[in-house]
C-alpha positions in Angstrom: 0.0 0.0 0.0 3.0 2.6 0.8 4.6 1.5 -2.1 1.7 1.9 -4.2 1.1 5.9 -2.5 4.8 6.6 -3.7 4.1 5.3 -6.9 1.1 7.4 -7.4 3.4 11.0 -6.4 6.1 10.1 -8.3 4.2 9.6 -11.1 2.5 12.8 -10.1 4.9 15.0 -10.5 6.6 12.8 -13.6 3.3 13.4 -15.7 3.3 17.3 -14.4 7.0 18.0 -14.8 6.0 16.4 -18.1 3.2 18.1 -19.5 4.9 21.8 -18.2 7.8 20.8 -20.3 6.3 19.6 -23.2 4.6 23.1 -23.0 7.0 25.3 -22.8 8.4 23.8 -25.6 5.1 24.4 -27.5 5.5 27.2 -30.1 1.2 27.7 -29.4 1.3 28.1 -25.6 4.5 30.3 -25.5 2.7 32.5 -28.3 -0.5 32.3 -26.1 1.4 33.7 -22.8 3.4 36.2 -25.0 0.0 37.7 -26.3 -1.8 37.6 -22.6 1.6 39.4 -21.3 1.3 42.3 -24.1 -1.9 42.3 -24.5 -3.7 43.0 -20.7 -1.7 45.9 -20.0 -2.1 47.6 -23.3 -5.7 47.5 -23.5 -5.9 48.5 -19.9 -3.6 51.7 -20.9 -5.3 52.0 -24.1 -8.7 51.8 -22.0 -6.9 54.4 -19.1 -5.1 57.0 -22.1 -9.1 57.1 -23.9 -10.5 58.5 -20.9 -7.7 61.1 -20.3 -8.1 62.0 -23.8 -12.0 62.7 -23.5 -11.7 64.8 -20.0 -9.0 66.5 -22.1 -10.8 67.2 -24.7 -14.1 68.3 -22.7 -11.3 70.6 -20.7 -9.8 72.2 -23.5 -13.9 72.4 -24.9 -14.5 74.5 -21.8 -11.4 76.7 -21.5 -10.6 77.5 -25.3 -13.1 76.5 -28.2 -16.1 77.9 -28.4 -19.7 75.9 -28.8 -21.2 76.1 -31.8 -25.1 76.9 -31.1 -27.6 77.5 -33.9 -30.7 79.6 -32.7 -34.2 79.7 -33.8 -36.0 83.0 -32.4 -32.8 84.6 -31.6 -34.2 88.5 -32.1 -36.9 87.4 -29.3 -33.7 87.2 -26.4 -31.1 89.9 -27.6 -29.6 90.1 -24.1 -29.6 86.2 -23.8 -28.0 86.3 -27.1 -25.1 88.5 -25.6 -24.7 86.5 -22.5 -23.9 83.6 -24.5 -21.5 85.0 -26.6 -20.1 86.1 -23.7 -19.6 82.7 -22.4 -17.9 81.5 -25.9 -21.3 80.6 -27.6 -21.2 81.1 -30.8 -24.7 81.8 -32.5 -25.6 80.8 -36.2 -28.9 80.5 -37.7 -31.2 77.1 -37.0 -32.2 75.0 -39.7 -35.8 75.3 -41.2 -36.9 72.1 -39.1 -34.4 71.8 -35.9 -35.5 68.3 -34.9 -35.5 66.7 -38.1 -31.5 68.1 -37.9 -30.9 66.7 -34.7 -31.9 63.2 -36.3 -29.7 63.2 -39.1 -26.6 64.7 -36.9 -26.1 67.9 -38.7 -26.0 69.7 -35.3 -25.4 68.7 -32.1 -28.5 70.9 -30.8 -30.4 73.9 -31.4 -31.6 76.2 -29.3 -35.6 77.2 -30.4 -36.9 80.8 -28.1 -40.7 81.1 -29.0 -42.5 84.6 -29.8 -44.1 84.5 -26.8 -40.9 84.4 -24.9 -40.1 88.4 -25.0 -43.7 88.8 -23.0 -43.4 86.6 -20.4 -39.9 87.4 -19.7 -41.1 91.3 -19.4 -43.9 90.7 -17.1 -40.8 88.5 -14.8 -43.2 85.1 -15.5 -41.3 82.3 -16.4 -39.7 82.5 -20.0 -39.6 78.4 -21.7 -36.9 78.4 -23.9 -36.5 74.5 -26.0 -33.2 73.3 -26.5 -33.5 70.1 -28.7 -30.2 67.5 -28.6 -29.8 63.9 -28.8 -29.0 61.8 -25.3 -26.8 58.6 -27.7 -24.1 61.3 -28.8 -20.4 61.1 -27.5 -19.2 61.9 -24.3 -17.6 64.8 -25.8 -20.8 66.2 -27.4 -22.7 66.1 -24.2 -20.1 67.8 -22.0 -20.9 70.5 -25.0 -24.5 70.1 -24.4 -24.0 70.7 -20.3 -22.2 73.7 -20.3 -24.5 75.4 -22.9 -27.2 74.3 -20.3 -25.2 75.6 -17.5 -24.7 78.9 -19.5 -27.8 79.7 -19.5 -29.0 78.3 -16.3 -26.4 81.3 -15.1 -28.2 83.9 -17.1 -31.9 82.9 -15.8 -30.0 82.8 -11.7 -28.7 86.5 -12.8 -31.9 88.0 -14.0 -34.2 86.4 -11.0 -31.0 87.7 -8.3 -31.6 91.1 -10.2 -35.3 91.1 -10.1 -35.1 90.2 -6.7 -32.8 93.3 -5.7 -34.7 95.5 -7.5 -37.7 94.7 -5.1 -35.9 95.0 -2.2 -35.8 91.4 -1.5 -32.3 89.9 -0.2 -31.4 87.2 -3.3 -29.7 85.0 0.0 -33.8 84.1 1.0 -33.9 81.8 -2.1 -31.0 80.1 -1.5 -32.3 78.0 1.3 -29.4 75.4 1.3 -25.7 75.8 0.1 -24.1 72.2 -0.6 -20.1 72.2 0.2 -18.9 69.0 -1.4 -16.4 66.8 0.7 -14.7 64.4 -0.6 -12.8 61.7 1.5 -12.1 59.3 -1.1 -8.4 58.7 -0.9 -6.5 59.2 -4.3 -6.1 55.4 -4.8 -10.0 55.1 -4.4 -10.3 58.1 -7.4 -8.2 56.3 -9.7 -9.4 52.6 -8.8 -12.9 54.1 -10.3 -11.6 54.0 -13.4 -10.2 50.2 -13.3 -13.5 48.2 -13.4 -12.0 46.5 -16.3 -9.4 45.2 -14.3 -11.5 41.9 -12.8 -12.4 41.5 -16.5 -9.4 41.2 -17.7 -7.8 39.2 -15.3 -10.6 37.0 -15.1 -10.0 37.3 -19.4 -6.5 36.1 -19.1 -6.3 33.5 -16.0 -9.3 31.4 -18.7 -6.7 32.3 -21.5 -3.5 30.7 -19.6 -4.7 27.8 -19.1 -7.2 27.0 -21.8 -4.6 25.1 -24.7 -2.7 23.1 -21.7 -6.0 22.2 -20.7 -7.5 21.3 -24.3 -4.2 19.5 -25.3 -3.7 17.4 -22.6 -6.6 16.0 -22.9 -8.6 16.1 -25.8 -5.3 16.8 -27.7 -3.8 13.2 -26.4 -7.4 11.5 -27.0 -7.0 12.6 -30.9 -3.2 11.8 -31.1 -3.1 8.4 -29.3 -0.9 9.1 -26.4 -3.9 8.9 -23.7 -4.4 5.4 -23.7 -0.7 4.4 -23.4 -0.5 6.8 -20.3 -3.5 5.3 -18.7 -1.9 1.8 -18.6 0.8 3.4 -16.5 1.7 2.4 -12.8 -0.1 5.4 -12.0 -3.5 5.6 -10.4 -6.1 8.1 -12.7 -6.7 10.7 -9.9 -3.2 11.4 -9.8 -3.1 11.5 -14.0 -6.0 13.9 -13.9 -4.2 15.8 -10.7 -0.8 16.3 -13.1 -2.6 17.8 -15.7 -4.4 20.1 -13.3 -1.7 21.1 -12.0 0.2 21.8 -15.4 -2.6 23.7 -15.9 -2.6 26.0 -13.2 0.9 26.4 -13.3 0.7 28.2 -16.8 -2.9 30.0 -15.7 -1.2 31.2 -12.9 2.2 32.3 -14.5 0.0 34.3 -17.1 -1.8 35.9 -14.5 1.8 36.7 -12.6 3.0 38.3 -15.8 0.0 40.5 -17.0 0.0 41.6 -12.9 3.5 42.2 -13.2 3.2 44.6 -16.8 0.3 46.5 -15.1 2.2 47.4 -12.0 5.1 48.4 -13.9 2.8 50.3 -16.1 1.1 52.0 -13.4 4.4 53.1 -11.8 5.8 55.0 -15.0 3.5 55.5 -17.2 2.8 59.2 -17.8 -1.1 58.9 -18.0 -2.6 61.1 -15.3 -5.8 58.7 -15.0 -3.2 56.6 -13.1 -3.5 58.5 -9.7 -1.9 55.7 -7.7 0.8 53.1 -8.1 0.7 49.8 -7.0 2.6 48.2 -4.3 4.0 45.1 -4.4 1.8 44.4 -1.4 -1.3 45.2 -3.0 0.4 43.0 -6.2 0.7 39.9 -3.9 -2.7 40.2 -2.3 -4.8 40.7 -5.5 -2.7 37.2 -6.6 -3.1 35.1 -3.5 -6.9 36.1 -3.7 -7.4 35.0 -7.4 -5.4 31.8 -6.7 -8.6 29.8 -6.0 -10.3 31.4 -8.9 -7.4 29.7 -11.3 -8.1 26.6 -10.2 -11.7 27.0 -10.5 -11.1 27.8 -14.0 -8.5 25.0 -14.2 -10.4 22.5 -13.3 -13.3 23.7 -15.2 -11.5 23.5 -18.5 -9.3 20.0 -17.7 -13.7 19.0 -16.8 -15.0 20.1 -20.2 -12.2 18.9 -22.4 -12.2 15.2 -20.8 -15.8 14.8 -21.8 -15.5 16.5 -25.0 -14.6 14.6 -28.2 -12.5 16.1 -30.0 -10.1 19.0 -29.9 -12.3 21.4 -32.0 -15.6 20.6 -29.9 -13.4 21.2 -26.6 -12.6 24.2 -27.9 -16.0 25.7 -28.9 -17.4 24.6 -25.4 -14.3 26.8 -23.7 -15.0 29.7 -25.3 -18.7 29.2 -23.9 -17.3 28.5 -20.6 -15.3 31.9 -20.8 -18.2 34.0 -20.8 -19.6 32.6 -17.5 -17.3 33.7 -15.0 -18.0 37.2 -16.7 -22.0 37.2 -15.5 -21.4 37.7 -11.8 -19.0 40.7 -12.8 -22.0 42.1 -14.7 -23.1 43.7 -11.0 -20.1 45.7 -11.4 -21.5 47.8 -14.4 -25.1 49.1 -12.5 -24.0 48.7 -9.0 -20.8 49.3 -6.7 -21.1 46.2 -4.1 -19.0 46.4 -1.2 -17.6 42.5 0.0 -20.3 40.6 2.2 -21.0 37.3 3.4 -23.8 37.5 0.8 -21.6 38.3 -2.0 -17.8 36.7 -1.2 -18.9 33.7 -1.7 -19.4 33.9 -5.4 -16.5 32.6 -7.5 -15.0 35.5 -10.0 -17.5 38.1 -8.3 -15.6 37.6 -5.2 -12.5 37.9 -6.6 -13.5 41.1 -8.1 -13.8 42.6 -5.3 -10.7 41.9 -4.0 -9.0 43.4 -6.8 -11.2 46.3 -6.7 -10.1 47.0 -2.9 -7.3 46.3 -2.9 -6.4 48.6 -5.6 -8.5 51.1 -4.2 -6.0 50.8 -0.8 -9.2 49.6 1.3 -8.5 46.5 3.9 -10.6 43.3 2.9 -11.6 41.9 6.1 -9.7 38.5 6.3 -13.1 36.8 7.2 -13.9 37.7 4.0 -11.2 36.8 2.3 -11.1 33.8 3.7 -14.3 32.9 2.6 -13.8 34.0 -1.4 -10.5 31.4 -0.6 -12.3 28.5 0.8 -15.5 28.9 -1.5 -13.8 28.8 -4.9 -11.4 26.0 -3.6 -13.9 23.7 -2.9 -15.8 24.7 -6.6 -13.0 23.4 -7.6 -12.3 20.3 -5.8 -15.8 19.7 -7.0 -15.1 20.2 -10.6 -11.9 18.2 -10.5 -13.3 14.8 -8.5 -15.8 15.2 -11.5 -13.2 14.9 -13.8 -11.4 12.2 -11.8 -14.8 10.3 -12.4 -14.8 10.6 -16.2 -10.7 9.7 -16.2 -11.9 6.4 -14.1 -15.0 5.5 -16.9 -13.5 3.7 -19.9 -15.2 6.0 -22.6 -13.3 8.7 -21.5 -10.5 7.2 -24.5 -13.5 7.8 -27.0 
């Protein structure tokens, strides 16, 4: 019985040291870790220099160029006119039919001041004013579309503090509440707002690691021949299907290492002012020994599918299924801003998430919690991978 137990673990780690080799000889998985490597940080950066460029741009919109605004009914506000030109708001002519315009994106909006306005602005009622835009246009276009709002939301404020002076009436009595905003998010927390890619695309790339070990160890082997010979070794299946796990994770977690490592380089030096924060090597090492479970739930999840699959290409168009499911949990990310909770740390890739979200943001994870997004993907996991020790120990698993 002992000798058979150290047969098993030598074979173990034979089959592992094995299958890692074998990889890292493979023109296909090198290629793959190469492009996880370069590719995670640079879309991150690309993602991170984008929204620099449109806060830019929307700054350079509000101190230098002036708005383009065509007006219909301009001779009914003459004084509004001059405020916003003023305010760098230029005035041209509308079109014949302003919203049909708006539809087919020949402006970005037009202001339309009725005949009646002049009237009701004299006798101090309230004066409507339409300004017509479109909600889907860019960022950029409705940063234009606020400030010519804002514009003349400041010339209305002026002529009601005016009107107010004028009958003896203190403008302060309107003003019932002044809001002073506070804000005690730390800079980490202001930058970590704009890295809510960040579980996606580690999530992306810990899948992407390991998916062709996974595939061609075993549905790879099944087509070529070599999985039947390696079955009739001294070597108990639990430990086979182990090995390959563990070959697995070894290059799921390596890729995840890297595209960590590129980002907190990147973040360090860098010239992109999004990047408010850099990252520790603390915060480096936390985020990896939190998503440590989540690779071998993804592991084990792959080395699952491809052992029932049959054939490389089918095993392949059920991973890239499998892919998109981790990404549903993170889907919460995009309409709410969850903080970690008993109700949510338990949910593999959403859990991890949040760690990386914390983390990054310099906020403490409380270890209860962390220990519970550890122990709940591990045993997912352990799950998945006695499954797959049950399909290695059936006889069709050779096809």
């Amino acid at each position: 019985m002992e000798a058979r137990k150290v047969s098993n673990l030598r074979g173990f780690w034979v089959i592992l040291r094995k299958e890692v080799i074998d990889n890292l000889r493979d023109r296909r998985t090198l290629t793959t870790m190469a492009i996880s490597i370069l590719v995670g940080p640079l879309v991150l950066f690309g993602f991170l220099w984008f929204i620099e460029k449109t806060i830019k741009d929307g700054t350079d919109l509000v101190d230098n160029e002036a708005i383009e605004l065509p007006v219909m009914g301009a001779e009914y506000a003459p004084n509004l006119m001059n405020w916003l030109v003023q305010n760098n708001i230029e005035i041209f002519d509308a079109p014949a039919d302003p919203d049909e315009a708006i539809k087919n994106k020949d402006h970005q909006m037009v202001l339309v001041i009725d005949e009646a306005f002049p009237e009701a602005f004299s006798s101090g009622k309230t004066a409507p004013l339409r300004l017509i835009h479109d909600s889907s246009v860019s960022q950029l276009e409705k940063i234009q579309y606020q400030i010519v709002r804002q514009v003349i939301n400041g010339y209305s404020s002026q002529v009601g503090t005016m009107r107010l002076v004028a009958r003896g009436v203190d403008p302060q009595i309107v003003r019932v509440i002044a809001v002073n905003d506070s804000d005690v998010a730390k800079p980490q927390a202001r930058g970590a707002m704009m890295l809510s890619i960040l579980p996606y695309l580690f999530i992306t790339f810990i899948m992407v690691g390991g998916m062709y070990l996974a595939t061609d160890t075993t549905a790879g082997e099944r087509e070529k021949g070599s999985l039947e010979p390696l079955l009739t070794q001294p070597v108990s299946r639990p430990f086979i299907v182990l090995a390959k796990l563990g070959a697995t994770v070894v290059f799921s977690g390596l890729t995840l290492l890297f595209v960590m490592s590129g980002l907190a380089i990147g973040f360090k030096y860098l010239p992109i002012d999004a990047i408010t924060f850099s990252v520790s090597a603390t915060a480096v090492l936390t985020v990896f020994i939190g998503c440590l479970p989540f690779v071998l739930v993804a592991c084990a999840a792959m080395v699952l599918i491809a052992s029932f699959a049959k054939s490389y290409k089918e095993t392949q168009s059920y991973l890239g299924v499998v892919m998109m499911v981790p990404s549903l949990p993170l889907m919460l990310l995009m309409f709410m801003s969850p903080l970690p909770s008993v109700d949510n740390m338990w949910i593999p890739s959403l859990s991890q998430a949040l760690v990386i979200i914390e983390t990054f943001k310099g906020e403490m994870i409380p270890l209860n919690l962390f220990v519970l997004s550890m122990v709940s993907s591990t045993l997912l996991a352990a799950l998945l991978a006695f499954i797959a020790i049950k399909l290695y120990q059936q006889e069709r698993i050779l096809g």
